[in-house]
N, C-alpha and C positions, 0 to 999 in steps of 0.2 A: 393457272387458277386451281385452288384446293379443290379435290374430288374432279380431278378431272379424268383419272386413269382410264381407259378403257380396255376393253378384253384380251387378253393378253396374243389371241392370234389377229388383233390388226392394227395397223396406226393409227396414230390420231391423226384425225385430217387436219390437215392447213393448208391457205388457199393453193400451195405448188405441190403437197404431198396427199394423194388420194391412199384410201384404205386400202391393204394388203396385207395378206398371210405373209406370215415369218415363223421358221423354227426357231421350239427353245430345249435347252439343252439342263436337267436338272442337275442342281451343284448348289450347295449352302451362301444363301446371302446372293442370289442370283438374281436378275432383274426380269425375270418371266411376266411379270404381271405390268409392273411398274415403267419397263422398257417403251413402251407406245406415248407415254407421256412424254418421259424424256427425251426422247428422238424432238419431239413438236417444237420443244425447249432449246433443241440445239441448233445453230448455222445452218442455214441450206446449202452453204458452199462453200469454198475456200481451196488453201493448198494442202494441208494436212488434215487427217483425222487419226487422233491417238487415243487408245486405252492403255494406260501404265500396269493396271489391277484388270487383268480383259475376265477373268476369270473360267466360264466355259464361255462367251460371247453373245450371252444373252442381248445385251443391249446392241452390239456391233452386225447381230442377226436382221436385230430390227431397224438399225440405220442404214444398212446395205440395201433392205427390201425395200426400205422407203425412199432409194434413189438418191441420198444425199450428194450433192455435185460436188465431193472431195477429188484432186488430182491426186493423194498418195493416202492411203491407209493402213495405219501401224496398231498391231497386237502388241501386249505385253505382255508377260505373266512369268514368274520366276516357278512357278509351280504348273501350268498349264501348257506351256509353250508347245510341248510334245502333243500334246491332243490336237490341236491345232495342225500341226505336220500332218500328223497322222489323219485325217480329214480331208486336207489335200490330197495326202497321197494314197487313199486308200475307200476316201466319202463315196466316189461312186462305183465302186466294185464290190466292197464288205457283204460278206453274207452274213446275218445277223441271226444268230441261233434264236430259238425258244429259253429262256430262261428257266434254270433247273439247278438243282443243288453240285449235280456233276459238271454242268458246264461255268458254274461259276467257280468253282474249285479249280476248272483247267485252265481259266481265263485269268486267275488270279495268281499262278502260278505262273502261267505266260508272262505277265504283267509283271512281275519281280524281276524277270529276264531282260526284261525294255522288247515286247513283242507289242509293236505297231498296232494291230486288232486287238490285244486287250488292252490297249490304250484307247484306242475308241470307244471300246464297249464300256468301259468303265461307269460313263454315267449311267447308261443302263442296267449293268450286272449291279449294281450296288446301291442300298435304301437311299434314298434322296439323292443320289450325287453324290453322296460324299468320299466316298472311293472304297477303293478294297484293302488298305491298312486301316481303317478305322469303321468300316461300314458290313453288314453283313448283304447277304442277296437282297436285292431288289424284289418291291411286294408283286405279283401273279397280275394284281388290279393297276399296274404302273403301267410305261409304255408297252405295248407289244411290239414282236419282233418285225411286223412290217409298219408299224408307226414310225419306231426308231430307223429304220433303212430310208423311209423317206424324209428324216429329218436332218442324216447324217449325206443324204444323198442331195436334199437343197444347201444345206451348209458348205459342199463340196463347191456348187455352184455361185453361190455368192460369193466366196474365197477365190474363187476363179476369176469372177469378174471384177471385184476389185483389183485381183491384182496384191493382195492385203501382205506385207512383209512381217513375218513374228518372229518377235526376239523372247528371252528369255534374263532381260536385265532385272539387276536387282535396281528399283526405280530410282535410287541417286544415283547411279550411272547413264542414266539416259543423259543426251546432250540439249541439257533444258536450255543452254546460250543460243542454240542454232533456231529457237520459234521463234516466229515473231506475229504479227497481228492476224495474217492468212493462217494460220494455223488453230485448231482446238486441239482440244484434251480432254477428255472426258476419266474425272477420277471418280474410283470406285473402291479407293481401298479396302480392309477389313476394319468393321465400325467399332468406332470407340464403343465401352460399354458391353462387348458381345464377346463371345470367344466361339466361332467360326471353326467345326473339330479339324477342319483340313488344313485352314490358313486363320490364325486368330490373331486378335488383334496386338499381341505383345510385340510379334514379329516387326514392324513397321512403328516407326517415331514420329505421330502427328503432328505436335508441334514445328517437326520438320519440313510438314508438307503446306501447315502455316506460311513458314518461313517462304518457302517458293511459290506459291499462289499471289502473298502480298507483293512481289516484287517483278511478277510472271507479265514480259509483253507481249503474252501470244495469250488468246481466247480459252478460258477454263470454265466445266462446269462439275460440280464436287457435290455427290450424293454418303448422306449420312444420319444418322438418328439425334434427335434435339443434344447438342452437350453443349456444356460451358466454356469448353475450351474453342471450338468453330465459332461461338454466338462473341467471344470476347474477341476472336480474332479477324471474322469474315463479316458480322452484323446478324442480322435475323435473317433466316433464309428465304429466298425467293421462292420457294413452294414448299406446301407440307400435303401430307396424305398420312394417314393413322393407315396401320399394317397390323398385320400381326404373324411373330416371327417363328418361322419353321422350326420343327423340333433341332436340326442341326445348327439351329443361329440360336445359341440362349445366351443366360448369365445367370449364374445361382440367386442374384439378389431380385431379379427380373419373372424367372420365372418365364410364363405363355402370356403374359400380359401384350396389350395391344402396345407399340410405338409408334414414336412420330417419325417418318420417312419425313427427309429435307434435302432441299436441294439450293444449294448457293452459285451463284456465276456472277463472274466481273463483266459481261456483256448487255 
């Protein structure tokens, strides 16, 4: 139902999923706010649960805390996959500096190297998410350093208990033959219309993702902004919510203007 979002640290209840905190992890085009809804919207159960586009796991944060009764769950991200690892392997031990002009210099430089910790910190050391090629330090008023320790420290835990496998495919590689009806998906591409400084939308061929949705026998649900090209292919979407887009989500012709956040499913 439109306007149904609620706060971004709980679920939206439904009668099998009670409210719960979840961590969110800042990154352009993230689903911090909008996560709680989505979750409500999707399967309580089945044999898979996939993000092709997991981006930092905003939304996979909040299906994990809200219990969804999946037997396997898969990340994706041809750009992320490493944070993800490093989460695992590092979410509850990291010591998480104070944030400073010197320590993002070190971590940034680490980070060129492929060091594991400044791959973690990344969403932290740098303005919005957006990373350290493209992003400068993160604002003093953003997370603090023991906010973030407990956010990379439940992420640690949720990854734990799923169990969650992350790959690093570029998503026409994934083996879209092998779903079938027990399975979801949950896409989040880069949205038409925006260009996304870390992952924009050129990168990726929607038309393409057309193509596999219309023909897809496993359970999909596909968030993105009003365009012509989903409304000609999927129909009018099954939910909207007006947003309005982070300085790292624009478009020159768009501007700070509010969008229609949508959301389409074949279920």
């Amino acid at each position: 139902p439109k306007g149904a979002a609620s706060p971004a640290t709980q679920c939206t209840e439904t009668s099998e999923r009670l409210p719960v905190r979840f961590p969110t992890i800042p990154y352009p085009g993230g689903k911090r706010q909008l996560a709680p809804t989505l979750v409500s919207l999707m399967p309580p159960k089945g044999r898979l649960y996939s993000e092709p586009f997991a981006g930092r796991g905003n939304t996979f944060w909040a299906a994990a805390s809200c219990r969804l009764d999946f037997q396997e769950w898969v990340l994706n991200d041809i750009h992320t996959a490493l944070f993800f690892e490093a989460i695992r392997s590092l979410g509850d031990v990291v010591d998480v500096p104070e944030k400073t002009d010197e320590q993002y210099r070190r971590q940034r430089k680490a980070f060129s190297g492929g060091d594991p910790t400044a791959i973690l910190l990344e969403p932290y050391m740098t303005f919005g998410g957006v990373g350290y090629a493209v992003g400068g330090r993160g604002r003093s008023n953003g997370a603090t350093a023991i906010g973030y320790t407990q956010k990379v420290r439940t992420c640690h835990q949720l990854m734990k208990s799923t169990d969650v496998r992350v790959t690093s495919l570029d998503w026409k590689k994934i083996a879209w033959d092998n779903l079938g009806p027990e399975d979801f998906v949950y896409f989040d591409p880069p949205y038409l219309g925006t260009e996304v400084k870390s992952y924009g939308s050129s990168g990726v061929n929607h038309q393409d993702i057309m193509v596999l949705l219309k023909k897809a026998k496993f359970r999909w649900m596909l968030s993105g902004y009003h365009h012509g090209l989903y409304v000609q292919e999927l129909g009018e979407p099954f939910f909207t919510e007006n947003v309005h887009p982070k300085m790292a989500n624009y478009h020159e012709s768009v501007g700070q203007e509010r969008r229609l956040e949508c959301v389409w499913k074949n279920y």
